[in-house]
C-alpha positions, 0 to 999 in steps of 0.5 A: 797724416789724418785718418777718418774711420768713417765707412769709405772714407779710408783704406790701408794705404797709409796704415795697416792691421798689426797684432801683438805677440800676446795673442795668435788672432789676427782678426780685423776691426769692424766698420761702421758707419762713423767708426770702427771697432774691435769685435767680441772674441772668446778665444782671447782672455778678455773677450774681445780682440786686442788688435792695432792699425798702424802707420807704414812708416816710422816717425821721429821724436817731436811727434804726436798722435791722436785719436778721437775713441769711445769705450764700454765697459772693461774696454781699454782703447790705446794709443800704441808706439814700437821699434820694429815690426815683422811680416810673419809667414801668415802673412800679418805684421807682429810686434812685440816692443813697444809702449802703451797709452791706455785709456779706461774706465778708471784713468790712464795707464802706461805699459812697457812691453818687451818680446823676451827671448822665448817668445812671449811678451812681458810688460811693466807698468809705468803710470797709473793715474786713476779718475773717473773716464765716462763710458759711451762718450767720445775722448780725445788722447794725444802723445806728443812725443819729445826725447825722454817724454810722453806728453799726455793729453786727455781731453785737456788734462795733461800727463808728462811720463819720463819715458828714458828708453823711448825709441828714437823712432817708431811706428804709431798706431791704435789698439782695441783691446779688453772690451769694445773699443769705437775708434773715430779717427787718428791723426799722426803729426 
């Protein structure tokens, strides 16, 4: 599956908005010419939405998604996987366990994260790897996935996690969150 984000060039055929847990707003990503982007939003703690498009359908292990993104600022643009996703009665989907691939200004993070049994999301950090990420330049992150392994791939700099509890199959998408977040494509394969 490759996506364009370019303005015409796609729809939600293949892939579709989805929100966290976290937070109640189901906002959408904005469309410009060649990207889309998540928008300033007082509400939510950093200022801007934390929102995902993400595939309709579940990939095994041995796959691997990238994008193409840009950042500002506080802006953390991720790569995002989890087991299962709920239509909600306001009619959105929502999910809550799931791994992050986070992309910022001072490297990469990974996150695991986890509905607990009242409702709210918890999370735990699994990598933190820190380097100087320019700002306003365009980045290509990939995960390859493989049974028990993120296989990380900035801009050719390569990052292996071992990810034990990676689900057998998952949804996979893209996430804005912490800032303005410029989202060019992504393709799933």
């Amino acid at each position: 599956m490759y996506i364009t984000f370019k303005k015409g060039a796609w729809d939600e055929t293949s892939i579709t908005h989805a929100y966290t847990y976290r937070f109640p707003d189901t906002n959408r990503f904005i469309q410009h010419d060649d990207y889309i982007e998540n928008a300033a939003n007082p509400a939510i703690d950093f200022g801007y939405d934390y929102l995902s498009l993400i595939s309709r359908e579940r990939f095994p292990l041995g796959t691997t998604i990238t994008t193409r993104c840009s950042f500002s600022g506080l802006a953390a643009p991720l790569l995002i996987f989890f087991d299962d996703l709920t239509l909600c009665e306001d009619g959105s989907y929502r999910y809550g366990n799931y791994f992050e691939v986070v992309l910022y200004k001072d490297g990469i993070n990974v996150w695991r994260l986890w509905r607990e049994e009242d409702g709210t999301v918890a999370w735990h950090k699994r990598l933190g790897v820190e380097f100087p990420v320019t700002e306003n330049e365009m980045h290509t992150l990939s995960v390859k996935t493989e049974e028990n392994y993120f296989m990380i791939d900035l801009d050719g700099m390569k990052i292996n996690l071992r990810t034990e509890d990676l689900f057998p199959s998952f949804y996979l998408g893209i996430t804005g969150c912490e800032g303005p977040c410029r989202f060019y494509d992504m393709k799933i394969e």
